[in-house]
N, C-alpha and C positions, 0 to 999 in steps of 0.2 A: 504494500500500500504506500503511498505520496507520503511526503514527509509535509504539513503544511505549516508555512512560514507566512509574516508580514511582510512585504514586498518595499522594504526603507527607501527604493528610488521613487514610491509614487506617491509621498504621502508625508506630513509634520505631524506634531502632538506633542500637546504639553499638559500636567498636569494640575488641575487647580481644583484646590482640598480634595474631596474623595470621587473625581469627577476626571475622568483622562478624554480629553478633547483631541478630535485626529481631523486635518482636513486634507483629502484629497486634493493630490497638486495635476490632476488630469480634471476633474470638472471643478474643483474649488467647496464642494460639497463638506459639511461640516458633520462630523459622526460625535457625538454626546455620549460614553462608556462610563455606566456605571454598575455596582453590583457584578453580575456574573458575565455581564456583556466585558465587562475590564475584568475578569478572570481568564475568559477566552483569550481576549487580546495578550495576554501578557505570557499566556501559554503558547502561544502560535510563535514560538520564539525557535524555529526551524529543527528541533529536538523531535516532535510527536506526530506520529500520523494519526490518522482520527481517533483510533481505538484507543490510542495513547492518552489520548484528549479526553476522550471519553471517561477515561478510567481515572486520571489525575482529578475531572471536576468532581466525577461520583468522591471519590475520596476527599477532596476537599469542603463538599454542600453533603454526605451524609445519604446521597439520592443513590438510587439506582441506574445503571448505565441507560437503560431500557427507559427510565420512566425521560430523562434530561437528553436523550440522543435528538429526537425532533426540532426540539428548541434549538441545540446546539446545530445543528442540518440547515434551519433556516437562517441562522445569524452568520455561519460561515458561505452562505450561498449569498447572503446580503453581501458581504464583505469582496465575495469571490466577484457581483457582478458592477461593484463598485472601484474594482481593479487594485484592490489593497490585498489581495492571499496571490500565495505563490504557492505550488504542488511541486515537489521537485521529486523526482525518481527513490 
């Protein structure tokens, strides 16, 4: 499976108090991270393929991989069609 990473040529972010703000430097578009959406992000640090991912949040939020996988499916697909994930072999 893809190893998935954030893609640091398409994109800035800075954090302010518990809120990690990213904006897209291809359309300018601003993404607001907070809770588990800045858990994902902070995981996609080019180490974990999904399962990976999967398994680190179950462990981190106490859920089950099965019950958190959709959620996490559609934020990484936001992400993917917002040109901020990278899949690498």
């Amino acid at each position: 499976m893809s190893v998935l990473a954030r893609d640091p040529a398409r994109y800035v972010e800075t954090r302010i108090d518990d809120e990690t703000v990213v904006m897209s430097l291809d359309s300018g578009d601003f993404f607001s991270l907070t809770g588990t959406a800045q858990a994902i992000w902070r995981l996609l640090d080019g180490t974990r393929d999904r399962a990976a991912l999967l398994a680190a949040l179950a462990a981190e939020y106490g859920e089950p991989e099965t019950e958190i996988a959709v959620e996490v499916d559609a934020f990484l697909a936001q992400l993917d069609a917002a040109g901020l994930l990278r899949a690498t072999p």
